[in-house]
Residue, then its C-alpha position, 0 to 999 in steps of 0.5 A: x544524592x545531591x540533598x535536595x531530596x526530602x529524607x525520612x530520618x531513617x524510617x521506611x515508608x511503608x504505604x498502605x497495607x490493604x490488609x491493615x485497612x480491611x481488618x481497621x474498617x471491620x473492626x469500627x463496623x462492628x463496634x458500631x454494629x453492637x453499639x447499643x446507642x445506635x440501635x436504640x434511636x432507630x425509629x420503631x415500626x409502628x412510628x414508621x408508618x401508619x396501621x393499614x386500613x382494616x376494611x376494603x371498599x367494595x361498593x357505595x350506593x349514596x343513593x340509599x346509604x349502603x356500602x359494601x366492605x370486606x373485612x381485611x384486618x385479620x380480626x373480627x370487627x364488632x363496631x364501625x364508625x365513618x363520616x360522610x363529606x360532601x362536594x358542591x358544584x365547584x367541589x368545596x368539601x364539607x362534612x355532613x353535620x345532622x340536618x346539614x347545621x353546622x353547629x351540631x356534631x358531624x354526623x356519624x355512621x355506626x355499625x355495631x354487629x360482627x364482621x368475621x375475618x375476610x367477610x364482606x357485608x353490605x351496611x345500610x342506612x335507610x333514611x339517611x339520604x345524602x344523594x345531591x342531584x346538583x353537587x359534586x360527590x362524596x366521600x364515606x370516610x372510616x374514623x374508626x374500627x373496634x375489633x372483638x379482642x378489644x382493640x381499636x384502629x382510629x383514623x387521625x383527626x387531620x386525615x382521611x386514608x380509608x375512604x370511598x370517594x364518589x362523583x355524581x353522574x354527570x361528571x367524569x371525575x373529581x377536577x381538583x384533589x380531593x382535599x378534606x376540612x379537619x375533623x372536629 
């Protein structure tokens, strides 16, 4: 050796045990694993994602304000409110108001008697006739489902997932996305 060699002050290098780095990564897997901190910030499910829609849409008639659903929320269901929105021509969305006045309340469709599980039933309105011969369409939107255990299914103000969306007959489909105002 000429010394110019770097030496270990009589210590071996011994590298990597590959043994050594298997049983260290299991161990830091499972302090992490039963750590109770980590499981506790995790997100709940519920939080996740929103509850699906209780009905399914099977038809809408605008004409004579019916519509077919089919209970799919696995309970029974004693009451039902929706809201109906409205495009022009130029398919600006507007929601229904009594009497199209905009100062009143939006007007709200309810439904009150039972709908077993899997059931589907025809709804209907008479004299509740929203039909336009020159707008765009409309939506039938579900706010909200009260089940006979008591509990409800409501619809966030800011949105409109449980819906049917129709387009009058002399146009093919919507244009532009189908984008509804707030709720008030």
């Amino acid at each position: 050796m000429n010394g110019s060699q770097p030496r270990m002050n009589g210590h071996r290098w011994r590298g990597l045990n590959p043994l050594r780095c298997v049983l260290f990564s299991s161990f830091i897997l499972v302090i992490f694993w039963h750590c109770p901190i980590a499981r506790t910030q995790s997100a709940s499910p519920s939080a996740a994602a929103p509850p699906a829609c209780p009905i399914e849409f099977v038809h809408f008639d605008p004409s004579g304000l019916s519509v077919r659903i089919r209970n799919v929320s696995g309970n029974k269901i004693v009451g039902l409110a929706f809201n109906a929105a409205l495009a022009d021509a130029i398919e600006h969305w507007k929601w229904y108001h009594w009497n199209f006045d905009d100062s009143r309340p939006i007007r709200e469709f309810g439904w009150n008697k039972l709908i077993k599980e899997g059931a589907a039933k025809t709804l209907s309105w008479d004299r509740a006739d929203i039909d336009f011969e020159h707008g765009g369409g409309g939506a039938f939107v579900l706010t909200s489902a009260l089940f006979e255990d008591g509990s409800i299914w409501e619809e966030p103000p800011g949105t409109a997932s449980c819906k049917y969306v129709w387009y009058n007959s002399h146009k093919k489909s919507f244009v532009r996305p189908v984008e509804l105002p707030l709720r008030q």
